[in-house]
C-alpha positions as CSV (number, residue, x, y, z in Angstrom):
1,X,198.7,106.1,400.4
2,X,198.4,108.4,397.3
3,X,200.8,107.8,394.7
4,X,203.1,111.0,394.1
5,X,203.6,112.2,390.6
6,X,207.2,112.9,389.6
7,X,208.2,115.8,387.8
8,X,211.6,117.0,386.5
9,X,211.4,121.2,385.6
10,X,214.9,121.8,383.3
11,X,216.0,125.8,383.7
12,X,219.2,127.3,382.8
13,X,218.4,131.2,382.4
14,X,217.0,133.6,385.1
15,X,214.1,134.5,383.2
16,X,213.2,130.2,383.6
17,X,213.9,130.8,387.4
18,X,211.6,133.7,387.7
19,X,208.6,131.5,386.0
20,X,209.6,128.2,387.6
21,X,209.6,130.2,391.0
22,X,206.0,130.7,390.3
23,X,205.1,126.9,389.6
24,X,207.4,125.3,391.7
25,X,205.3,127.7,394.7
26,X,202.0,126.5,393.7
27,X,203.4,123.0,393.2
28,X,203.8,123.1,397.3
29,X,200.3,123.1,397.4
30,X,199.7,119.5,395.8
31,X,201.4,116.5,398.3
32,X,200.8,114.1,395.5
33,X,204.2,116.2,393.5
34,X,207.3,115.3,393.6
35,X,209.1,118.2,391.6
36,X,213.2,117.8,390.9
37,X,214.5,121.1,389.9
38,X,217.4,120.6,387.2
39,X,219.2,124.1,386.7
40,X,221.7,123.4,383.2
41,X,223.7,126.5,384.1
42,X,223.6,127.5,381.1
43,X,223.5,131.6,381.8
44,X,224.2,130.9,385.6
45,X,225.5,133.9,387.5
46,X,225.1,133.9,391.0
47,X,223.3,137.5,391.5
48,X,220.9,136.5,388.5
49,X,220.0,133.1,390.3
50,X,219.7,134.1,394.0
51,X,216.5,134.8,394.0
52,X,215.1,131.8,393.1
53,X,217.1,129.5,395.4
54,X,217.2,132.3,398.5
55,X,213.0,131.7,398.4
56,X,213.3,127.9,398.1
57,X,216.8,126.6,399.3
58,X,214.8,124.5,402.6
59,X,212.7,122.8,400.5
60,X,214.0,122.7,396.9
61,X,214.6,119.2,395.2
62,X,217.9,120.8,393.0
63,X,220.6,119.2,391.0
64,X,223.1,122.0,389.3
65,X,224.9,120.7,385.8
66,X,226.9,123.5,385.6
67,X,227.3,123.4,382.2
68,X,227.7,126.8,380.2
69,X,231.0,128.5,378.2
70,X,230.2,125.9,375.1
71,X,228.9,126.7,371.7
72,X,225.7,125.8,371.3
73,X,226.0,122.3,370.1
74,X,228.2,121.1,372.7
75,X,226.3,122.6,374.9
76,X,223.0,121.1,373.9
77,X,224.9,117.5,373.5
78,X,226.4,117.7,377.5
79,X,223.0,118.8,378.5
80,X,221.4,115.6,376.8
81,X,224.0,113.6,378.1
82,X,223.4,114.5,381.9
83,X,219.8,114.6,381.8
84,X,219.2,111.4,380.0
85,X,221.2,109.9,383.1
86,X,218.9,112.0,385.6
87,X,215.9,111.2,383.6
88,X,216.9,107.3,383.7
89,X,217.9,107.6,387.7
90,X,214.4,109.3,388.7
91,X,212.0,107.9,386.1
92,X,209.9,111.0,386.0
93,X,205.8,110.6,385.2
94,X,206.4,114.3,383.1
95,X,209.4,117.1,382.2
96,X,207.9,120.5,382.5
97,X,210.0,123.0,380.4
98,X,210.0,126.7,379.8
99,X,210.4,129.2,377.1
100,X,213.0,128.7,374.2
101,X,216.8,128.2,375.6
102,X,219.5,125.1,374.5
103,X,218.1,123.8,378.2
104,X,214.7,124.2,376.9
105,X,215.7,121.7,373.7
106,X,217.7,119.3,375.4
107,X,215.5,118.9,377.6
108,X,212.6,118.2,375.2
109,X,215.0,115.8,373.0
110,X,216.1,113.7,376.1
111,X,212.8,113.6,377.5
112,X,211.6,112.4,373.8
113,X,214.0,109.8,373.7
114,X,213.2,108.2,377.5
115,X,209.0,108.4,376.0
116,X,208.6,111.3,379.0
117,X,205.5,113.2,378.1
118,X,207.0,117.3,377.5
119,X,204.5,119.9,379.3
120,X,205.8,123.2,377.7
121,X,205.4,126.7,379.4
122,X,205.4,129.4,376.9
123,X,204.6,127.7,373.8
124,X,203.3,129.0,370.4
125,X,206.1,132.1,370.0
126,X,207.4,132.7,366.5
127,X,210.1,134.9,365.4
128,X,209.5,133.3,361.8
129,X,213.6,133.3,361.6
130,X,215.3,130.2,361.8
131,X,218.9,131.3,362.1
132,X,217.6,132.8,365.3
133,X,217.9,129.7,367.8
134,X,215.6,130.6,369.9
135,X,213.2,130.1,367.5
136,X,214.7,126.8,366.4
137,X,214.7,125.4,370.2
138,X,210.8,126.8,370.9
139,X,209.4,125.3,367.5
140,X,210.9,122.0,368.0
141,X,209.9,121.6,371.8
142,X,206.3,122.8,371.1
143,X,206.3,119.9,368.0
144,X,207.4,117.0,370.5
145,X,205.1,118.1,373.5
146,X,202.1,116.4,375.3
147,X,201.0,119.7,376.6
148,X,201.4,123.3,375.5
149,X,200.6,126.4,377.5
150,X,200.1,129.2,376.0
151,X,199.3,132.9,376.8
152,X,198.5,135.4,373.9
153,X,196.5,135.4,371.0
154,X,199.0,135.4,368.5
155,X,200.6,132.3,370.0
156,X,197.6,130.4,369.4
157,X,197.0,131.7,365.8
158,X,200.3,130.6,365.0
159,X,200.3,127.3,366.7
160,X,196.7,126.5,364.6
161,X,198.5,127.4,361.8
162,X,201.1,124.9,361.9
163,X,198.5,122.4,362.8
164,X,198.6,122.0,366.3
165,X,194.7,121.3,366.1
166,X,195.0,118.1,364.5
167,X,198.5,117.2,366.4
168,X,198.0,114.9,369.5
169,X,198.9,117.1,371.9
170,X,196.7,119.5,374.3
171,X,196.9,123.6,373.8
172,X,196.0,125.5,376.5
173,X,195.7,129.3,377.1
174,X,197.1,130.6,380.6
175,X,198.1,133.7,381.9
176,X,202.0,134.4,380.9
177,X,203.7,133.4,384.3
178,X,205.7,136.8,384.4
179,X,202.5,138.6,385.6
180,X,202.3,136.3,388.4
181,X,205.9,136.9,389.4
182,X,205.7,140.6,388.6
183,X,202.2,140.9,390.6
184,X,203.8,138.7,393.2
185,X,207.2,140.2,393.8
186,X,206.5,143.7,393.2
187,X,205.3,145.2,396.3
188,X,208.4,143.6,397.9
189,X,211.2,145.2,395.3
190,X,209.4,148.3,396.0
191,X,209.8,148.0,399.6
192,X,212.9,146.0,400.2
193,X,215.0,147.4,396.9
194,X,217.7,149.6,397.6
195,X,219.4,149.6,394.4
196,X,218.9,153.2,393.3
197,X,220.8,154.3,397.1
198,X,223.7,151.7,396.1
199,X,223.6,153.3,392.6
200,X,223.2,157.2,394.3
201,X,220.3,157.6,392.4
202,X,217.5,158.0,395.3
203,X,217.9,161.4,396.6
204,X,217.8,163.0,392.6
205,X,215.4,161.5,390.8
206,X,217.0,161.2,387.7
207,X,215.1,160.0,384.9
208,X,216.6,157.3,383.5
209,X,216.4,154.6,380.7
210,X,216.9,150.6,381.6
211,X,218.9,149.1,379.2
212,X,219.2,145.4,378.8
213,X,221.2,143.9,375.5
214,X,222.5,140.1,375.0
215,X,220.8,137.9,372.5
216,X,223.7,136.2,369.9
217,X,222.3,138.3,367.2
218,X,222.9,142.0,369.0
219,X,226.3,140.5,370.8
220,X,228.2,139.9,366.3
221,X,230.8,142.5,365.7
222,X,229.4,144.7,363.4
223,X,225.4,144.9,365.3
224,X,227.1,145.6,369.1
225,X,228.7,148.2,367.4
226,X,226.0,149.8,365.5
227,X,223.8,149.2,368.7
228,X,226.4,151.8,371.4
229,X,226.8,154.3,368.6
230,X,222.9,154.7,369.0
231,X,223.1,154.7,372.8
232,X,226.2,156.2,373.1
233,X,223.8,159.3,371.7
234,X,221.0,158.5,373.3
235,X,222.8,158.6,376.8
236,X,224.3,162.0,375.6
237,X,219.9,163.7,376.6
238,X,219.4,161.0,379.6
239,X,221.1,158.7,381.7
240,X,221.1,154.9,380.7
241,X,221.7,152.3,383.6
242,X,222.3,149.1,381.8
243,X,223.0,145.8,384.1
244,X,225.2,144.0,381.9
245,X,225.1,140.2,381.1
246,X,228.3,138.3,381.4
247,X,228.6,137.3,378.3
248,X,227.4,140.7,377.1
249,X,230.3,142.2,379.3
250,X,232.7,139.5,377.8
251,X,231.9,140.9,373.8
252,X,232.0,144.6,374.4
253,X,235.6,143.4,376.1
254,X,236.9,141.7,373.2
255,X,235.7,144.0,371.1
256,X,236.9,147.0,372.5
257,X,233.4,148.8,372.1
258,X,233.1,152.3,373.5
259,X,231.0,153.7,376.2
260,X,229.8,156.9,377.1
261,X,230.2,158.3,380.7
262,X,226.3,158.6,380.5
263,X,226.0,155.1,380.2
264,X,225.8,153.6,383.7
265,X,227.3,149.8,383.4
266,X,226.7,147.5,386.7
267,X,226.8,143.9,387.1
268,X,223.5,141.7,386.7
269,X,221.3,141.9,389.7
270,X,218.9,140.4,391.6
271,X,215.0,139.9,390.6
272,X,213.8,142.1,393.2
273,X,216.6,144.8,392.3
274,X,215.2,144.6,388.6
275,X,212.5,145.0,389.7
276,X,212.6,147.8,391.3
277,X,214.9,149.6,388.6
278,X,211.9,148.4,385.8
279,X,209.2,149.8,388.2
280,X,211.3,153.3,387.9
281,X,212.7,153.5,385.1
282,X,211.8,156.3,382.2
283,X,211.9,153.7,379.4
284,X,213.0,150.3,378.4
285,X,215.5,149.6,375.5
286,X,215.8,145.9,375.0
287,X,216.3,142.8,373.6
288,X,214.9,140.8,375.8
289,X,211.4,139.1,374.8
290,X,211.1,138.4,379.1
291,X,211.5,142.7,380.1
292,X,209.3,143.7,377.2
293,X,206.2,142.2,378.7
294,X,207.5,143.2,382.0
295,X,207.4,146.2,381.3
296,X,204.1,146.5,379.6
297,X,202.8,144.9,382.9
298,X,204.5,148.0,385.0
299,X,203.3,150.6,382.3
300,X,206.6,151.5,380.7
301,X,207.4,152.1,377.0
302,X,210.1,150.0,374.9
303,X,212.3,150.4,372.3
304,X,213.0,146.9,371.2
305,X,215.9,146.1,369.5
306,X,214.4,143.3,367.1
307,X,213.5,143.2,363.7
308,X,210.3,141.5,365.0
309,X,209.0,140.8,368.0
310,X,206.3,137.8,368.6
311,X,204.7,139.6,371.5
312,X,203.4,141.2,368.5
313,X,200.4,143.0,371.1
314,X,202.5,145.2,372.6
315,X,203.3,147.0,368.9
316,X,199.5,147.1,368.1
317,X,198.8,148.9,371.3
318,X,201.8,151.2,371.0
319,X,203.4,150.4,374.1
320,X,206.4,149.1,372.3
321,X,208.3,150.0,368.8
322,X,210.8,147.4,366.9
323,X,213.9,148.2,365.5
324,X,216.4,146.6,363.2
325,X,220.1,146.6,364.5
326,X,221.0,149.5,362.4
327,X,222.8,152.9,364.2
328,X,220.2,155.5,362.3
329,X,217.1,153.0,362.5
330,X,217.7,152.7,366.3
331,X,217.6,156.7,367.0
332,X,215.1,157.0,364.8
333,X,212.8,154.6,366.9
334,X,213.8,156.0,369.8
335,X,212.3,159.3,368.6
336,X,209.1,157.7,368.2
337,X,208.7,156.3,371.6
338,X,208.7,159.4,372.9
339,X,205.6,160.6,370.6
340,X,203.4,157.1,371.4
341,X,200.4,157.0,373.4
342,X,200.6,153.6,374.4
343,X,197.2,151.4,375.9
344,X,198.2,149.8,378.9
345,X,194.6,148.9,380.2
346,X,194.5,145.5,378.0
347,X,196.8,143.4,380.4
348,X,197.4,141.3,378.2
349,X,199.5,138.8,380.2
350,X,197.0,138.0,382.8
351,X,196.0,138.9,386.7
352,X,198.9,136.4,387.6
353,X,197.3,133.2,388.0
354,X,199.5,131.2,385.3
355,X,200.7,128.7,387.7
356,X,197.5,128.0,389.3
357,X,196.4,127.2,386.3
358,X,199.1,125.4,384.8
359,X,199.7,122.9,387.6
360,X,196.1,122.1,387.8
361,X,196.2,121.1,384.0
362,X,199.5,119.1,384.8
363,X,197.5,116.8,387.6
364,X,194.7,116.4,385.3
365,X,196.9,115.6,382.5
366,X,199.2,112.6,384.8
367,X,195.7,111.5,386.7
368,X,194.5,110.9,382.8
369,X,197.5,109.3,381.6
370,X,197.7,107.1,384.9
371,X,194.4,105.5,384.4
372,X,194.6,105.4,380.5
């Protein structure tokens, strides 16, 4: 009888259950895995989720923390807490992680702990900030993994520059996993999506810009406001539909930040709904390092409301322009997007065949370390 290899995949965001969606498919294809899916909760919202465990609820391996509504610390330190019991109970051969979330962390410092080689999905990414956390969470994961997957030149550079080279760990270069769940999916949303008739939009064809806000940095007092005095104008010349994140919904609350009329608010939705709202859209204006690239993928411009982005291609090739946090620097940018003539034809995230690839270097990887 072949001996199964046990994995344990940690998510906690959507954006981690749209890649692990993609892995977790191909995975199906191998009967020597054994994958446990261990969603944290940490952003869990049930419209966000559904897609992930509508498409795999007969077959999916899933335990739920449920852990979210804690600053990050606590967070972080509950999170180690449960999975350190669940990596004990299941004694797993590797933990697969993804992107740069407290879930992503804990998951790499438990696993660390318990000697469980880390296999990280989306590795290499620098904001060059460290009072951003996400940059704190994907610098320390990449330094404690076994395997790093990679997609972009600029991850690499920046992964060689810190030494990775001489580190005894494995990089290698696969197409970003969003491709293959854009490339995947999108036929379907464009089929099966019937957001814009829920929203009354499908029978005017009103140009519209997708708006998507919620990293800690946009959400202090004084940036969310500066950030809807720019929008607030900017939905005066076109509509904006912005699906707002819970805890996104929760600041404006608190902090009693106007919105204007133009400014169409509904509640998170679906993959495929986002999809399909993405794959119509005007333009992007974001925070979101997961909807930039999307974006890019389905040929639509973005404002980006960072300082600095690490998807640092999408700038070069003038499909995307930064800005700071700032009211005037926002509608200035804004502006400019208009006037860019972006180059879409580099697809630079791939054809979509990340997770082929990346579960093929994972059995190589445990068949390696078996017989070492």
């Amino acid at each position: 009888m072949t001996k199964k290899f046990k994995i344990i995949s940690v998510v906690g965001t959507r954006p981690q259950l749209i890649k692990a969606a993609c892995v977790t498919n191909e995975f199906y294809q191998h009967k020597n895995i054994d994958e446990t899916i261990v969603h944290t909760g940490q952003h869990y919202d049930k419209s966000m989720s559904e897609f992930f465990f509508i498409n795999f609820k007969k077959k999916l391996r899933l335990i739920n923390l449920n852990i979210n509504n804690l600053n990050h610390p606590e967070m972080i330190a509950k999170m180690i807490i449960k999975l350190s019991k669940i990596f004990e109970k299941k004694k797993p051969n590797l933990i697969l992680l993804y992107g740069d979330t407290n879930s992503t962390l804990a998951g790499a410092l438990t696993a660390n702990k318990h000697r469980i080689p880390i296999a990280h999905v989306e590795g290499g990414l620098r904001n060059f900030d460290l009072s951003i956390p996400e940059d704190v969470n994907r610098i320390l994961t990449d330094r404690i993994s076994s395997l790093i997957f990679y997609s972009t030149k600029v991850a690499k550079r920046n992964l060689l520059s810190e030494g990775y080279g001489k580190f005894p760990c494995k990089l290698i270069k696969t197409d970003d996993l969003l491709s293959d769940a854009t490339y995947n999916n999108l036929s379907y949303a464009r089929k099966n999506s019937n957001i814009l008739k829920r929203l009354k939009l499908d029978h005017i064809k009103q140009k519209f810009i997708l708006l998507t806000i919620h990293r800690d940095k946009s959400l202090n007092i004084k940036n969310l406001a500066n950030i809807f005095k720019a929008i607030n104008k900017i939905a005066k010349k076109i509509l904006v539909i912005f699906p707002v994140h819970p805890n996104t919904r929760q600041k404006l609350k608190r902090q009693q930040v106007q919105l204007s009329d133009n400014i169409f608010t509904i509640p998170p939705v679906n993959y495929t709904d986002m999809l399909k709202l993405l794959d119509t859209c005007e333009n992007v204006i974001t925070d979101s390092g997961g909807l930039q690239r999307e974006a890019y993928i389905l040929k639509k411009r973005s404002l980006l409301i960072l300082d600095y982005t690490p998807w640092e291609e999408l700038v070069n090739s003038k499909c995307a322009i930064t800005s700071s946090l700032e009211t005037n620097d926002i509608l200035r940018k804004y502006t400019k997007l208009s006037l860019l003539k972006p180059n879409f034809k580099e697809k630079f995230y791939g054809n979509g065949n990340g997770a082929k690839k990346i579960v093929g270097e994972i059995i190589k990887f445990m068949k390696k370390t078996k017989n070492a």
